[in-house]
DOMAR-318502 format. One record per residue (C-alpha): x, y, z; residue in one letter. Coordinates in steps of 0.25 Angstrom, whole numbers, plus 5000, padded with zeros to 4 digits. Example, Ala and Ser with C-alpha at 12.3 -4.5 7.8 and 13.67 -1.06 7.14 Angstrom:
REM DOMAR-318502
NODE    X    Y    Z resn
NODE 5049 4982 5031    A
NODE 5055 4996 5029    S
END
This chain:
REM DOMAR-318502
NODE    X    Y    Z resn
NODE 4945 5289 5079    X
NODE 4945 5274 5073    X
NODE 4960 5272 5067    X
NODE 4958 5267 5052    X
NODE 4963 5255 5048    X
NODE 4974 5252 5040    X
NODE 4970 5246 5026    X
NODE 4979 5233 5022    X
NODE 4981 5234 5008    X
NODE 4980 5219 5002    X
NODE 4986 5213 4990    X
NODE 4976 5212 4980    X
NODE 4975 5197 4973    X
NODE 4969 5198 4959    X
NODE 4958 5186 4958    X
NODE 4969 5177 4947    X
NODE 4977 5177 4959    X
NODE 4968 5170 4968    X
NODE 4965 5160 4958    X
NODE 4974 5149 4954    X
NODE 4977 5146 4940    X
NODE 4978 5132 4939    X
NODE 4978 5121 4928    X
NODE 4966 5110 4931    X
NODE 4976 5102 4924    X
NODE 4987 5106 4934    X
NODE 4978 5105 4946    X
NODE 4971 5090 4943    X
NODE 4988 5086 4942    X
NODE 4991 5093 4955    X
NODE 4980 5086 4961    X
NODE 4984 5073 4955    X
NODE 4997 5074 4961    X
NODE 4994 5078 4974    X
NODE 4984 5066 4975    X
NODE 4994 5057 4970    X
NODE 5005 5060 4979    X
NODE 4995 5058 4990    X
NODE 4990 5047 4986    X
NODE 5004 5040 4983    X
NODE 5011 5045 4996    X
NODE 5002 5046 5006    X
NODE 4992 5035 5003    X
NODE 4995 5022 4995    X
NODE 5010 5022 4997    X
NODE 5019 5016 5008    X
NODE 5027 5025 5015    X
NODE 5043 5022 5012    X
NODE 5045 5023 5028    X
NODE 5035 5011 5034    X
NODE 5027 5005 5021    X
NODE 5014 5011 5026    X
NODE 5005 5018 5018    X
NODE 5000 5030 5027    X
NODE 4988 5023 5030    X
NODE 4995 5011 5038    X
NODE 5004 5022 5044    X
NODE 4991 5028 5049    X
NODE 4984 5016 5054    X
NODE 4996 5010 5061    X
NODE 4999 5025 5066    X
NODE 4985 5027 5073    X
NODE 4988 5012 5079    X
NODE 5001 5015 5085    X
NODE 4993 5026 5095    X
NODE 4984 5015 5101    X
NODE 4991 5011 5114    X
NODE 4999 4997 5111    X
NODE 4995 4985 5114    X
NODE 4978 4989 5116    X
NODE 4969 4985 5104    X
NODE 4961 4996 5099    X
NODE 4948 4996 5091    X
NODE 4953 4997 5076    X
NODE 4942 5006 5073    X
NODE 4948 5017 5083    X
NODE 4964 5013 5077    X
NODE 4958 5014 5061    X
NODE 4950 5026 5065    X
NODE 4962 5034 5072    X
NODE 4970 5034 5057    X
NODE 4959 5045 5054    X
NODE 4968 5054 5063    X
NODE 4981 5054 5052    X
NODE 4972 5053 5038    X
NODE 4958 5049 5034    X
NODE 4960 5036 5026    X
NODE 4949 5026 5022    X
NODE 4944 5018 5034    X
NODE 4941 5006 5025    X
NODE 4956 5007 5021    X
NODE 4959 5008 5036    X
NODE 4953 4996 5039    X
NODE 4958 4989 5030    X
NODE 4973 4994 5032    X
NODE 4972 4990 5049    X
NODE 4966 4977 5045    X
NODE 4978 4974 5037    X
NODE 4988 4979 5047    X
NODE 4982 4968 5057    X
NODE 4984 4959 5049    X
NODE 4997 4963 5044    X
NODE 5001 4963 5061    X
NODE 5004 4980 5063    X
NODE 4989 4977 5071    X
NODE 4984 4968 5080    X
NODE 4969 4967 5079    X
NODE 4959 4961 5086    X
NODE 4945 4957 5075    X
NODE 4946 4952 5061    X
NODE 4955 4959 5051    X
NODE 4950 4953 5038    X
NODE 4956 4942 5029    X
NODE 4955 4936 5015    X
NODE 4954 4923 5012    X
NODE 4962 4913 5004    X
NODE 4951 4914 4991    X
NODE 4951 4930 4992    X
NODE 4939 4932 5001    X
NODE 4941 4944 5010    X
NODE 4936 4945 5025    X
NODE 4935 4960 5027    X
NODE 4943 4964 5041    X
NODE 4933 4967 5053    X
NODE 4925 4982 5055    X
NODE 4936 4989 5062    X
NODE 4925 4990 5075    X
NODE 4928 4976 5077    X
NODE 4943 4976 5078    X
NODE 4955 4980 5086    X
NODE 4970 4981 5085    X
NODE 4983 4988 5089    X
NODE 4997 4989 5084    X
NODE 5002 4977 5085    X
NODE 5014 4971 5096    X
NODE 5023 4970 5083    X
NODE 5021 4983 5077    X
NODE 5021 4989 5090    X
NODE 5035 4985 5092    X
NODE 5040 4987 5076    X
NODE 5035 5001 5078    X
NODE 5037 5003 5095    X
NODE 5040 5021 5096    X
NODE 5047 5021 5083    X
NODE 5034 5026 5077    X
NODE 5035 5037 5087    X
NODE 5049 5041 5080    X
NODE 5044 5043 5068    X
NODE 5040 5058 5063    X
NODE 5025 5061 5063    X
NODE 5019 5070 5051    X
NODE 5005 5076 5050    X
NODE 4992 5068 5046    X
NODE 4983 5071 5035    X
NODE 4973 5075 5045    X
NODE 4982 5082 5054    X
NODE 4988 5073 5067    X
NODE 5002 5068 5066    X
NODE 5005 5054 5060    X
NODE 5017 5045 5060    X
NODE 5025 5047 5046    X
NODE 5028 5031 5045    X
NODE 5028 5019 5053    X
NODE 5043 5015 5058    X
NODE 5042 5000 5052    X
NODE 5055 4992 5048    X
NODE 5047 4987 5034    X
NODE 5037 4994 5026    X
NODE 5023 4990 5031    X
NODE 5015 4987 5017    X
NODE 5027 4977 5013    X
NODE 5020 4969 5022    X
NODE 5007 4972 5025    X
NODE 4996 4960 5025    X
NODE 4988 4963 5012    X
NODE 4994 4970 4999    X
NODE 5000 4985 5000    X
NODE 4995 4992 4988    X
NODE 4994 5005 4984    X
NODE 4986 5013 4972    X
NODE 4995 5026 4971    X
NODE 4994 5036 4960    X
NODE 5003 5031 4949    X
NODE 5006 5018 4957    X
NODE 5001 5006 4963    X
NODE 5008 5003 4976    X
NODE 5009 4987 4979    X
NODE 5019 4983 4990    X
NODE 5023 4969 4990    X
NODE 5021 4959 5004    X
NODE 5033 4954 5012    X
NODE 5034 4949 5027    X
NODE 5041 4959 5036    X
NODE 5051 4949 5041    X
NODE 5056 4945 5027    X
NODE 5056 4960 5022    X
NODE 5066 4961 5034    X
NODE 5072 4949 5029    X
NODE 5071 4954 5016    X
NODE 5078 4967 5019    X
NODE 5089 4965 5028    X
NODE 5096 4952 5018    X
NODE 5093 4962 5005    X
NODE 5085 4949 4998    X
NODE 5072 4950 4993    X
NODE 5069 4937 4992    X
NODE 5068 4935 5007    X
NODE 5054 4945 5006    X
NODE 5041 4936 5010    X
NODE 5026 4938 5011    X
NODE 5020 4943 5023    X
NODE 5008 4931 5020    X
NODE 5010 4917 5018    X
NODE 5012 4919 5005    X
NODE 5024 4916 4994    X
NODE 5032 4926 4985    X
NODE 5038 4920 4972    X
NODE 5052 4926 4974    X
NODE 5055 4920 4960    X
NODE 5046 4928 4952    X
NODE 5046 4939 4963    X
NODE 5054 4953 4960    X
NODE 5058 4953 4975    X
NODE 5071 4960 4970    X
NODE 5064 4969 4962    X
NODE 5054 4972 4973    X
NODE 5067 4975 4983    X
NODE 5075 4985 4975    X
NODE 5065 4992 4966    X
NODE 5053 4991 4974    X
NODE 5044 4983 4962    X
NODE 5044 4970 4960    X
NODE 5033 4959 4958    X
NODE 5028 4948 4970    X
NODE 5022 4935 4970    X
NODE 5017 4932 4980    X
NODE 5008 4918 4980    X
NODE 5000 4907 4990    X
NODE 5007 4895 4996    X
NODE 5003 4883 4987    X
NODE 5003 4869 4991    X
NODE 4998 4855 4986    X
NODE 4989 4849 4998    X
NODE 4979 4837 4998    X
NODE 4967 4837 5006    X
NODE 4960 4827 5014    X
NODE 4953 4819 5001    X
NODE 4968 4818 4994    X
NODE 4963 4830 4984    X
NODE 4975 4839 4979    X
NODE 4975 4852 4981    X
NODE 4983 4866 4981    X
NODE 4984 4873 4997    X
NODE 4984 4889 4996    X
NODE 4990 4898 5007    X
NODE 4994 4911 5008    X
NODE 4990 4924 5015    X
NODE 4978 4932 5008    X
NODE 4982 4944 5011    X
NODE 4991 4948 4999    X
NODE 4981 4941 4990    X
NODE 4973 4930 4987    X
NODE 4972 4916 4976    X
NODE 4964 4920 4965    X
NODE 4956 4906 4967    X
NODE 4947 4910 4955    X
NODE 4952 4897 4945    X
NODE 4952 4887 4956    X
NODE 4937 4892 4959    X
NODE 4933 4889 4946    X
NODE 4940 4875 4947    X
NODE 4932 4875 4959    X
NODE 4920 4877 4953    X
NODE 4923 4867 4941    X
NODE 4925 4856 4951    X
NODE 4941 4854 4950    X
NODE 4946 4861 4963    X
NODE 4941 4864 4975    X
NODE 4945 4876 4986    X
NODE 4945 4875 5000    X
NODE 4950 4886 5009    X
NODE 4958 4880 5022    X
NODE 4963 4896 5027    X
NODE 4967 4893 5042    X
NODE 4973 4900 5052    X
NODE 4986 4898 5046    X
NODE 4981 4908 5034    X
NODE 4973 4906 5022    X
NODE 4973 4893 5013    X
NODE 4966 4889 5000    X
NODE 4966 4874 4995    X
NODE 4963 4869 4980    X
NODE 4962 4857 4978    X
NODE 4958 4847 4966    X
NODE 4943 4841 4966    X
NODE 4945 4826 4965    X
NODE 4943 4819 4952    X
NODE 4943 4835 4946    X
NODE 4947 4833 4932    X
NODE 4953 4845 4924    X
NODE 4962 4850 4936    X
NODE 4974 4844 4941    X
NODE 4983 4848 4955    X
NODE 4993 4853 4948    X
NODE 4983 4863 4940    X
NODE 4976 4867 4953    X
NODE 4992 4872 4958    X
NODE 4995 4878 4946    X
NODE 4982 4886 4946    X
NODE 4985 4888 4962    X
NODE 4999 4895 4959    X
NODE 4992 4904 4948    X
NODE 4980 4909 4959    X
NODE 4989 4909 4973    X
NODE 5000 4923 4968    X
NODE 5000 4937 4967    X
NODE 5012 4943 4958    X
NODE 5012 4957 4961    X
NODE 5021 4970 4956    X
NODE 5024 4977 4969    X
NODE 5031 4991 4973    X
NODE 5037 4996 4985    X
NODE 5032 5010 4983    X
NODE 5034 5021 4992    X
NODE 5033 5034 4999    X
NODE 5039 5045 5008    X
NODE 5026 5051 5007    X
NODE 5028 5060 4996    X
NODE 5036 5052 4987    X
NODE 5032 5038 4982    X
NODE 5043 5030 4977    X
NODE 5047 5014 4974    X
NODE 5057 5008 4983    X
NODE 5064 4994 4982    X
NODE 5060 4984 4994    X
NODE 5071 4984 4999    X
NODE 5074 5000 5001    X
NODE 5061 5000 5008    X
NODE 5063 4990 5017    X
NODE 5077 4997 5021    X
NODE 5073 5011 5022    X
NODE 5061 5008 5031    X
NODE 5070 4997 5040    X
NODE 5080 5007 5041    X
NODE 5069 5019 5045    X
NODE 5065 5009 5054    X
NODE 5080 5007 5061    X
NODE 5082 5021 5061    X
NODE 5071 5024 5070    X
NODE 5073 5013 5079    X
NODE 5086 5017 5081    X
NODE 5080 5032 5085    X
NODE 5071 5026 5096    X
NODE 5084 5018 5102    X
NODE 5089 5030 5103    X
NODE 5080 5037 5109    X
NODE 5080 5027 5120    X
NODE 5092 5027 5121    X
NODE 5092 5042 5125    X
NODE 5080 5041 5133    X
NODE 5088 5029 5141    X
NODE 5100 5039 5143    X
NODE 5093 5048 5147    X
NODE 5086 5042 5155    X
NODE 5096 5035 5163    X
NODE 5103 5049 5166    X
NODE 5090 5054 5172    X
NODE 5089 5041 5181    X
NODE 5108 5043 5184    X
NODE 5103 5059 5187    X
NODE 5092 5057 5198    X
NODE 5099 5053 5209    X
NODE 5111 5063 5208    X
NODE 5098 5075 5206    X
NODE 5089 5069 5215    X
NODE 5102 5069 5226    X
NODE 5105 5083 5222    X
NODE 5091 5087 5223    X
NODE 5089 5082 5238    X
NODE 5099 5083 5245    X
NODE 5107 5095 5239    X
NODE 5097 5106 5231    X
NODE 5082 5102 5231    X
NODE 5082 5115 5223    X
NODE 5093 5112 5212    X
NODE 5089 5117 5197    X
NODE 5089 5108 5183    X
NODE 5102 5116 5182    X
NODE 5109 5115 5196    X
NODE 5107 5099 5195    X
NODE 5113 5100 5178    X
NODE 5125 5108 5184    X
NODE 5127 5100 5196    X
NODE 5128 5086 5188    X
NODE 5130 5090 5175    X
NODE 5116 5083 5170    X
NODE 5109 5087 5157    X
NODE 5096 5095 5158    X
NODE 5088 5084 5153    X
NODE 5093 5075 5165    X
NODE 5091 5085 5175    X
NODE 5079 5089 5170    X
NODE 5072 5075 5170    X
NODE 5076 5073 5184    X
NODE 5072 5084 5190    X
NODE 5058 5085 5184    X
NODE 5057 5072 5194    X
NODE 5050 5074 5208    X
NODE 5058 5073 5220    X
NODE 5051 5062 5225    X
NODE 5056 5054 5213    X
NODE 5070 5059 5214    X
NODE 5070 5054 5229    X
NODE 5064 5038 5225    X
NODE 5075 5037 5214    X
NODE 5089 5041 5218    X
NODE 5092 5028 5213    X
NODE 5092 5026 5200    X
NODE 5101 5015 5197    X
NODE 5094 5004 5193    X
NODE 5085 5010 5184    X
NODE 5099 5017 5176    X
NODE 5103 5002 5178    X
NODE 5089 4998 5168    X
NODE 5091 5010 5160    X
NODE 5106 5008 5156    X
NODE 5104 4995 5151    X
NODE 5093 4999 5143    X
NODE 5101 5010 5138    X
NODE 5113 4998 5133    X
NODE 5102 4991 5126    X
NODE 5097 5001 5118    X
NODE 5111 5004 5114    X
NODE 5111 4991 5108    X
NODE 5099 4992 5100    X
NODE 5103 4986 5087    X
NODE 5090 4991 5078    X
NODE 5093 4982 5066    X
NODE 5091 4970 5077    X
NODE 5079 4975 5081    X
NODE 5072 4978 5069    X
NODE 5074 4964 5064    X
NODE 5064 4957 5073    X
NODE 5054 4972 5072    X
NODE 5054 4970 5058    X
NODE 5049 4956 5060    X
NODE 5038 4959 5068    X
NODE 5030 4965 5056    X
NODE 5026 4951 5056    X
NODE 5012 4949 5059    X
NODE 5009 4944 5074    X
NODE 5009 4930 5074    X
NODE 5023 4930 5066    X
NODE 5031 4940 5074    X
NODE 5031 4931 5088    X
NODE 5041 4923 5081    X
NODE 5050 4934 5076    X
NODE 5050 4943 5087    X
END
C-alpha cells in the first residue's frame, strides 16, 4: 500500500502583500538618485586614488595584459575593455588616441591633431593602428599594479581598483579633462608632471606649468586658490611674438599646443577679408604656428592694433575644480591634497614590493646556504630522511626544507656549491636594504613625460 504523503502547509500571502505600495513620486527620486550616484562616481569623475576616470582605468588595464614591449593591433587592445564594462567605442577611440599622445601609449599610425586655425584631423580607424604601453609607463607602473586590490567588473571578471600613479592622470592629460555630472560640471586644470612634482614637494603654486607650449598668467591666475581649495580660475594663452617676414611687413607669430584650445582667428579673418591682414600658417615639426601679419600700404589697421587683437584671440580663462571620488562619494579636494595623497599611496606601495623582494631574497639565499648541508645528508648519510628528520637534524624552517627537497637528486648532486650565487644574492639583498623610495620616485614621476622629453630626465 502506497504511503501517503505529508501535506506542507504554507503561509498564505494575501494579494496587497505581493504588491508594493509605492509613490510614483518616491520611485521617479529613487531612480534619480541612483542614476546620479552612478553617473558621478562611476562615470565622469576621476578617481581620488590615480585621476582616471574608470574608463582610462579600463583601457590602460586591458593594455597592461598584452606582453611588454610587442605592438598590438588597437582594435584587439580597444576591443578587450568590453571584458570589464561596455562603454561607447567612439569614446574608446577617442580616449586611446589621447593617451598616445599623452605618452601612457606608444602607437604605430596616425593619432589625429588640430591645427593651429581650429580645423581637426580626425585620429586613424583603429584597423590601421598599433600600440602598447609605453617603456615609460611600463616602468612608473612596473608589478606595483599587480599590488593593488582587484574588485568585480560591471560584466563580471576582475578589474584592478585604480592605477598606482605618483600624480593624478587627468591633471595632465593631452586635451581637456571634463566632466557633465549630475549637479556638477567637472573641469580639471592642465599642468606638466615634472612641475606638479615640482610644485608639490616645495609647497608653491606658482612653480605649476602647462603640459603644452603654452603660457599661464600667474598674475591673474588663482594658483593658490586652485591648491588649497580645489577651485580657482586658469589662464592659459599662446606665445606671442613681433616677427617680420621676407618683404620687411610686420606681423605677430602665434605658437602653442592645440590641444587645450585654439585662437579664435574670427576678427582677424574678417581683416582678412577686408584686405588689411593677412594669415599664413608656418606649423612645423616643432608644433603648430600661426603668423599675422600687416598687408603693406593697408590703411585703418596698425601693428600694434594687430597684437592687441592677437592677445584678445590667443587665451582661455577657465574656472576649474579638482573634483573627486572614492567611488561612492564625490567631493572637492585642494591641489595640493591630492597631489599628496596619491604620491604617498604611490610610496607606500613601493615600499611594499621592496619588501617583498627583500623576503624573497632572504629566502632565497637560505635555500641556496641549505642545499649543500641537505643534499650531503641525503647522499652520503640517509637517502631516505623525511622533511622532518632533516628540520630536526639542522634546525631548518619547513619552508626551507621543503623547497629543497621538492628538488631532484640530480640537481642536488650539480650544486653542492652554492657560493657564488649567495655571493650575487647578498649583495642584492644590501641594496634593496638601501632603497630610498622618495629618491626613486623623483625621476618615476618625471617620466610621465612624453617620449621624446623623458630621455633627458631619466
Amino acid at each position: 500500500m502506497a504511503r501517503k504523503k505529508k501535506e506542507i502547509e504554507l503561509p498564505q500571502i494575501t494579494q496587497e502583500e505581493l504588491i508594493q505600495q509605492k509613490a510614483i513620486g518616491e520611485i521617479a527620486r529613487d531612480a534619480f538618485l541612483d542614476f546620479g550616484n552612478y553617473i558621478n562616481n562611476q562615470r565622469h569623475t576621476a578617481f581620488i586614488q590615480d585621476g582616471c576616470k574608470p574608463s582610462y582605468r579600463r583601457l590602460i588595464y586591458s593594455a597592461l595584459q598584452f606582453p611588454k614591449g610587442k605592438m598590438i593591433p588597437s582594435t584587439t587592445v580597444i576591443s578587450s575593455v568590453a571584458n570589464y564594462h561596455p562603454h561607447s567605442l567612439s569614446g574608446i577611440e577617442e580616449l586611446n588616441a589621447n593617451l598616445v599622445h599623452t605618452g601612457v601609449f606608444e602607437g604605430h599610425g596616425s593619432w589625429g591633431y588640430t591645427e593651429i586655425n581650429g580645423v581637426y584631423n580626425q585620429y586613424a580607424a583603429p584597423r590601421y593602428t598599433k600600440q602598447m604601453v609605453s617603456d615609460v609607463y611600463n616602468r612608473v607602473l612596473g608589478e606595483l599594479w599587480k599590488e593593488v586590490p582587484m574588485v568585480e567588473s560591471p560584466v563580471g571578471p576582475m578589474e584592478i581598483s585604480y592605477l598606482p600613479l605618483p600624480i593624478p592622470l587627468c591633471l595632465y592629460m593631452k586635451t581637456s579633462v571634463t566632466g557633465l555630472c549630475i549637479g556638477v560640471k567637472n573641469d580639471y586644470p592642465n599642468f606638466s608632471p615634472k612641475s606638479l612634482y615640482q610644485a608639490y614637494i616645495n609647497n608653491n603654486p606658482l612653480l605649476l606649468e602647462p603640459n603644452a607650449n603654452l603660457i599661464i598668467d600667474k598674475e591673474n591666475s588663482e594658483l593658490d586658490r586652485l591648491w588649497k581649495t580645489g577651485k580657482g580660475r586658469v589662464i592659459y594663452s599662446y606665445k606671442l611674438t613681433r616677427v617680420t617676414d621676407d618683404f620687411g611687413n610686420p606681423g605677430i607669430l602665434f605658437e602653442g599646443d592645440t590641444f587645450l584650445f585654439t585662437p579664435n582667428f574670427k576678427k582677424f579673418k574678417k581683416l582678412a577679408e577686408e584686405g588689411k591682414v593677412y594669415m599664413e600658417d608656418l606649423t612645423d615639426i616643432n608644433g603648430p604656428k600661426m603668423v599675422i601679419s600687416k598687408v603693406p600700404g593697408a590703411r585703418g589697421i596698425s601693428i600694434e592694433e594687430i597684437e592687441d587683437l592677437a592677445r584678445k584671440c590667443c587665451y582661455s580663462a577657465t574656472n576649474y575644480t579638482t573634483n573627486v571620488t572614492t567611488g561612492s562619494t564625490m567631493f572637492r579636494i585642494g591641489l595640493y591634497d591630492w597631489l599628496d595623497y596619491t604620491y604617498k599611496n604611490y610610496i607606500d606601495l613601493i615600499v611594499k614590493v621592496n619588501q617583498k623582494k627583500i623576503e624573497k631574497t632572504t629566502f632565497d639565499i637560505a635555500v641556496l646556504e641549505a642545499i649543500p648541508l641537505i643534499s650531503d645528508y641525503i647522499l652520503n648519510k640517509n637517502p631516505k630522511a623525511t622533511d622532518e628528520e632533516i628540520m630536526k637534524v639542522f634546525g631548518m624552517l619547513q619552508e626551507i626544507v621543503s623547497s629543497v627537497m621538492s628538488k631532484p637528486i640530480s640537481y642536488l648532486r650539480k650544486n653542492k656549491d652554492t657560493s657564488d650565487r649567495i655571493k650575487e644574492l647578498k649583495t642584492r639583498l644590501k641594496e634593496l636594504k638601501k632603497f630610498d623610495p622618495v629618491a626613486y620616485t623623483e625621476p618615476v614621476s618625471y617620466t610621465h613625460l612624453r617620449a621624446h622629453e623623458t630621455s633627458q630626465d631619466l
